[in-house]
C-alpha positions as CSV (number, residue, x, y, z in Angstrom):
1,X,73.2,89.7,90.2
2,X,76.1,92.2,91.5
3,X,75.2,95.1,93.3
4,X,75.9,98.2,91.4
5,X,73.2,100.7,92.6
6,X,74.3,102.9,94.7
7,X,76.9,106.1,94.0
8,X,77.6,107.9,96.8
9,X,78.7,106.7,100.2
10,X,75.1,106.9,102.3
11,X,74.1,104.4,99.1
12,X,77.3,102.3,100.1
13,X,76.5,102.1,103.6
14,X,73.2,100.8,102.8
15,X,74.3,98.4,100.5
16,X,76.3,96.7,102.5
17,X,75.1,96.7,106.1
18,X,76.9,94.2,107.7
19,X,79.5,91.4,107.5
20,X,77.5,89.1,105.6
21,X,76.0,91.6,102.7
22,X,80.1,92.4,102.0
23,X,81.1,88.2,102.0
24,X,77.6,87.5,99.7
25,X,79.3,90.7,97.1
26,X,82.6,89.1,97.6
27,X,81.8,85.5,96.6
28,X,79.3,86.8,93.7
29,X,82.2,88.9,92.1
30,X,85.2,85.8,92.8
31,X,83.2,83.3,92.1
32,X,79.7,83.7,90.4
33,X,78.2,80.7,92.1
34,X,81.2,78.4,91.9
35,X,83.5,78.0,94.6
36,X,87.4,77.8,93.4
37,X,89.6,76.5,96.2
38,X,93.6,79.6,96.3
39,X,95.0,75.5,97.1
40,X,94.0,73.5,94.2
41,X,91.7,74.9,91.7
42,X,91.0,71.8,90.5
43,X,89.8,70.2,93.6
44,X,86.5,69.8,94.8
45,X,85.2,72.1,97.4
46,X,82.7,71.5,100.3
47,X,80.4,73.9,101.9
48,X,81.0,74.2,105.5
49,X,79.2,76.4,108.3
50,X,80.4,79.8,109.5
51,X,81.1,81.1,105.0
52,X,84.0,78.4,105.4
53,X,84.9,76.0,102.5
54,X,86.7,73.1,102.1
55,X,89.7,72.0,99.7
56,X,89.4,68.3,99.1
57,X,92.7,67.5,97.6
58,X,94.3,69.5,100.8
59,X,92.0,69.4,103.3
60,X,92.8,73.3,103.7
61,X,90.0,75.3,105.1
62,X,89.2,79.0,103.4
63,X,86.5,81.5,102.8
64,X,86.3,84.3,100.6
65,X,89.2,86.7,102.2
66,X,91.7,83.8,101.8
67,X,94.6,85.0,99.1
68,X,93.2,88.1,98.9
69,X,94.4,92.2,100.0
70,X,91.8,90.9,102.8
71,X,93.7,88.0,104.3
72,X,94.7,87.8,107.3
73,X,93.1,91.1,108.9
74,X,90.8,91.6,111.3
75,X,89.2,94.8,109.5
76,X,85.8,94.7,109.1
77,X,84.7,94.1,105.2
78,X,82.6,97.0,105.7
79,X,85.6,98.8,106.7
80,X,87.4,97.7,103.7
81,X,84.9,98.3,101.5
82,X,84.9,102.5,102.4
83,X,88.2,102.2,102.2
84,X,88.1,101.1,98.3
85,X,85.5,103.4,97.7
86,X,86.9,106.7,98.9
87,X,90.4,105.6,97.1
88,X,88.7,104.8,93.3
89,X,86.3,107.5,93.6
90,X,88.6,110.7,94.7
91,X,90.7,111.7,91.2
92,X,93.5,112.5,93.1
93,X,93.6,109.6,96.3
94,X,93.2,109.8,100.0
95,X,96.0,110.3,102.4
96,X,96.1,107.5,105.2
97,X,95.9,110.4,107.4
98,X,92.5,111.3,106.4
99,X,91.3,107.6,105.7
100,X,91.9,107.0,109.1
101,X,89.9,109.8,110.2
102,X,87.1,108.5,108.1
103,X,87.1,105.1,108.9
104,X,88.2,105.2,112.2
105,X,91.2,103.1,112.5
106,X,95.2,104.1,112.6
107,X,97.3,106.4,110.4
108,X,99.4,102.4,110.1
109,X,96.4,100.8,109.5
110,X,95.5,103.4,107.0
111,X,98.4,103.2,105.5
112,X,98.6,99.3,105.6
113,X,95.3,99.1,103.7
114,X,95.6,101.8,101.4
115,X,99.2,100.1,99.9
116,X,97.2,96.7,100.2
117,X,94.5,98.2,97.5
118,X,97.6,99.7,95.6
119,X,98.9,96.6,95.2
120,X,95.7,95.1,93.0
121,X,95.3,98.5,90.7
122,X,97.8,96.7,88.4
123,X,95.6,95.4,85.9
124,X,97.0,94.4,82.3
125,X,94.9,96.3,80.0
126,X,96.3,94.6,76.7
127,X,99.1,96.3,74.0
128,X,97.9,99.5,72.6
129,X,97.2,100.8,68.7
130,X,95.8,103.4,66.7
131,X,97.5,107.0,68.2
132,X,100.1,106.2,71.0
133,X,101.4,109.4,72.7
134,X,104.5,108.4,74.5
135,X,106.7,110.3,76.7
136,X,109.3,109.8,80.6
137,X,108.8,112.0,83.6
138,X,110.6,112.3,86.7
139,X,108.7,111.8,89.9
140,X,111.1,113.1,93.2
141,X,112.2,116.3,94.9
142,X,112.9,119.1,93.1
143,X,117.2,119.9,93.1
144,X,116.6,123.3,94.2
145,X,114.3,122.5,97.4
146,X,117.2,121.0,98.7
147,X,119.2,121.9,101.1
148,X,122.9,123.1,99.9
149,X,124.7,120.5,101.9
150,X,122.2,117.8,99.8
151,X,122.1,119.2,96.5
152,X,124.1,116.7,93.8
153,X,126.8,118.5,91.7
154,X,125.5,118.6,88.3
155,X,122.2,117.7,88.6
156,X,119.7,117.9,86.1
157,X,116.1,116.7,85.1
158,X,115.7,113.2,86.3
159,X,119.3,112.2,87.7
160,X,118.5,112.5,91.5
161,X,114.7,111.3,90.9
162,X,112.7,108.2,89.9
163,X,112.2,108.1,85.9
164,X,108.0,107.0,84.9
165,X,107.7,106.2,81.5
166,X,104.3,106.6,80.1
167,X,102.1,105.0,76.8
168,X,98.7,106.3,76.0
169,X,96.2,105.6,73.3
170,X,94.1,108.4,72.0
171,X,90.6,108.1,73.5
172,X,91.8,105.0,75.1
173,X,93.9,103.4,78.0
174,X,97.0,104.8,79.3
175,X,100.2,102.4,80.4
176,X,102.9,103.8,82.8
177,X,105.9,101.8,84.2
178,X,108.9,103.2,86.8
179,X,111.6,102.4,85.0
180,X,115.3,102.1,86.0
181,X,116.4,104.7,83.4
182,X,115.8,106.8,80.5
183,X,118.5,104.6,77.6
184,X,117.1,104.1,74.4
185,X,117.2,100.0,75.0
186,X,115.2,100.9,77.9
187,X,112.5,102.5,76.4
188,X,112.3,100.5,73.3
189,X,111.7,97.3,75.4
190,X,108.7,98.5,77.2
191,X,107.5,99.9,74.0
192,X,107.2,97.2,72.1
193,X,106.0,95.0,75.4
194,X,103.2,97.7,75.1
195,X,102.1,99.1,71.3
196,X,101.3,96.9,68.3
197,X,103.3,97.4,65.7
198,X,100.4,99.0,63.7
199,X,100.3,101.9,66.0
200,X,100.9,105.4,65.2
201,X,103.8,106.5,67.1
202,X,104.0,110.5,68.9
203,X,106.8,111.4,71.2
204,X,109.0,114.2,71.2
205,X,112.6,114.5,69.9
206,X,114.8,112.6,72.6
207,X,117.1,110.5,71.5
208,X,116.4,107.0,73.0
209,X,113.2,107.2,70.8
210,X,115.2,107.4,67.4
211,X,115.4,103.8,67.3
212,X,111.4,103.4,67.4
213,X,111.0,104.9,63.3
214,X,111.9,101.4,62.1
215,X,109.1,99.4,63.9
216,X,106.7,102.0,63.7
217,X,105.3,105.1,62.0
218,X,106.8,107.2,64.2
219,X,106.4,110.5,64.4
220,X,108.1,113.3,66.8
221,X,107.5,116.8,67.9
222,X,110.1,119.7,68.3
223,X,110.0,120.8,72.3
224,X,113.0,122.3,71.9
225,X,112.0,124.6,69.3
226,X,109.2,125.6,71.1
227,X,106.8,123.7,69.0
228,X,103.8,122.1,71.0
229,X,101.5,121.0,68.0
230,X,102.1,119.8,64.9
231,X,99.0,118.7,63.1
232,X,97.7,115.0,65.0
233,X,101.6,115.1,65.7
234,X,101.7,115.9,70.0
235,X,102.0,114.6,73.4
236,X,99.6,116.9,75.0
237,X,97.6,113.7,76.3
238,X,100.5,112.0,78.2
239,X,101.5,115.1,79.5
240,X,98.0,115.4,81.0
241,X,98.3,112.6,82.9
242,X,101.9,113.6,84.1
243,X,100.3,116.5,85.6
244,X,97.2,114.4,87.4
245,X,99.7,112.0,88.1
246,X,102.7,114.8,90.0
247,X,99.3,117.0,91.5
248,X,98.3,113.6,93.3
249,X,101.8,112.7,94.4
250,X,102.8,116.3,95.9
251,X,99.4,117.4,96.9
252,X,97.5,114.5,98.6
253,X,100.7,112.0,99.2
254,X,103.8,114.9,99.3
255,X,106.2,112.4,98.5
256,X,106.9,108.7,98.0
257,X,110.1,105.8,97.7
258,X,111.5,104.4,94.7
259,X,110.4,101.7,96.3
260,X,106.7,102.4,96.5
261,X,106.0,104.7,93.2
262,X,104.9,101.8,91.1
263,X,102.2,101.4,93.7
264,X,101.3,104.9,93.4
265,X,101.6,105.0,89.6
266,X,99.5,102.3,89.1
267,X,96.2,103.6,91.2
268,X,96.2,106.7,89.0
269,X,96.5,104.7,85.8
270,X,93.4,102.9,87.1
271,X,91.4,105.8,87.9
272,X,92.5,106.9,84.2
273,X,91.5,103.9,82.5
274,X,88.0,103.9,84.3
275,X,87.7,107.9,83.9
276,X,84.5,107.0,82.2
277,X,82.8,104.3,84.0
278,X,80.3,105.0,87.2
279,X,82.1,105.2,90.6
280,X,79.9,101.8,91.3
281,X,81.9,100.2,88.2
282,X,85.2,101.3,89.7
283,X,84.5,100.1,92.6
284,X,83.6,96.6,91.7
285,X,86.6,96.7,88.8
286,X,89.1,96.5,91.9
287,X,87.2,94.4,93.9
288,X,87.3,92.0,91.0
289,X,91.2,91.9,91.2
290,X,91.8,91.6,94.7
291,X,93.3,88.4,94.1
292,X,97.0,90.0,95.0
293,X,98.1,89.7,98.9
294,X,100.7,91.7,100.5
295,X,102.0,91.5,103.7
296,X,103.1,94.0,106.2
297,X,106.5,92.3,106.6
298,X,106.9,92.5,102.8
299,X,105.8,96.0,102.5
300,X,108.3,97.5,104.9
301,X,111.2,95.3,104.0
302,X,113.8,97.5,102.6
């Protein structure tokens, strides 16, 4: 049975004493007692010495790290598995600067396995329905922070900063996506990739969302006249999570790339969607999906 008692680090510790308590959690949660070979799924696999296996088909050796956020590292699973911990469990994330205090290891290292865990919060939560509240931001610098010789003539909003579009269902899950821009064929795209067609549509009155009132019931309300509220009619929720979502960013993290802020986007949509569940739950949720390995050289590659 998976080990979900403890809730607090001391009861982590003691969970998982040593190398082996972490590889017996590991191969309980990726494969319940039935060894998959990352080579050939359909293969059979024999039990060798050492928490090695076997591929038959390619007589490829693995064990329970192999094509996982743990390949390839020499970081101990217990290591790994505070790491997780302290990342699902804080609402607004750990800088690597203080992980690596914790854990004892490098600010690079930190950094290197914090973006490694990033990397498996994307997890596809199905299409919303019912109330959908749906609504951009702009994650970046503010224009007037800048320094004259850096400001951009005519800036405004979003133009000099990374645009996050964001979908979430009332009482539910929330979806949010960097996007490349704010156009109406944009938005509509991801939309409909996202919402059933039953849904109840909320955004405000922006123009790229006009298109939306003939697949949905769509309904908008008036920012620009200062109104906030309109009945069920409101993006208050959304715009909750914008402000988690910016407090993390600037706060904890200060800044981030284009390049990165999906990464970033997507650990607080996980937190979000498991705002409910125990801290033991989390924690298990992601180990669950650690089936996503990225390397250094692909992380820094511009």
């Amino acid at each position: 049975m998976i080990n979900q008692h403890f809730s607090s680090i001391i009861e982590l510790v003691r969970a998982f004493p040593d190398e082996q308590t972490c590889i017996n959690h590991l191969e309980e949660l990726r494969w319940n007692g039935n060894v998959v070979s990352p080579f050939d799924a359909n293969s059979k696999v024999y039990d060798c010495k050492g928490n090695k296996y076997k591929c038959k088909n390619t007589g490829k050796y693995f064990n329970v790290r192999t094509a996982t956020l743990f390949d390839n590292t020499k970081i101990d699973l217990q290591k790994w598995f505070l790491a997780i911990w302290l990342v699902t469990a804080h609402k607004k994330g750990i800088s690597s600067l203080q992980l690596g205090r914790d854990i004892n290891v490098t600010q690079k290292t930190a950094w290197f396995m914090l973006q490694r865990i990033r990397n498996c919060f994307g997890i596809d939560t199905g299409k919303l329905d019912n109330e959908v509240e749906v609504d951009e931001t702009f994650i970046g610098g503010k224009e007037g922070n800048k320094h004259k010789n850096k400001k951009t003539e005519g800036s405004q909003g979003g133009s000099n900063k990374a645009p996050v579009m964001g979908m979430v269902e009332r009482g539910g899950k929330i979806k949010a996506k960097h996007i490349e821009d704010t156009k109406g064929a944009t938005l509509s795209k991801e939309i409909i990739a996202s919402v059933k067609e039953t849904a109840q549509l909320y955004t405000d009155e922006y123009v790229s969302y006009e298109s939306m009132q003939r697949i949905y019931d769509h309904s908008t309300i008036k920012h620009s006249e200062g109104q906030y509220v309109n009945g069920r009619v409101h993006t208050n929720t959304i715009e909750g999570f914008w402000s988690l979502l910016k407090r993390g960013i600037f706060g904890i993290y200060h800044s981030t790339s284009k390049k990165h802020l999906q990464k970033y986007v997507d650990e607080f949509v996980f937190r979000y969607n498991s705002r409910i569940a125990t801290d033991s739950y989390r924690f298990n949720l992601l180990l669950s999906n650690t089936e996503n390995r990225l390397t250094y050289k692909t992380l820094i590659a511009k």
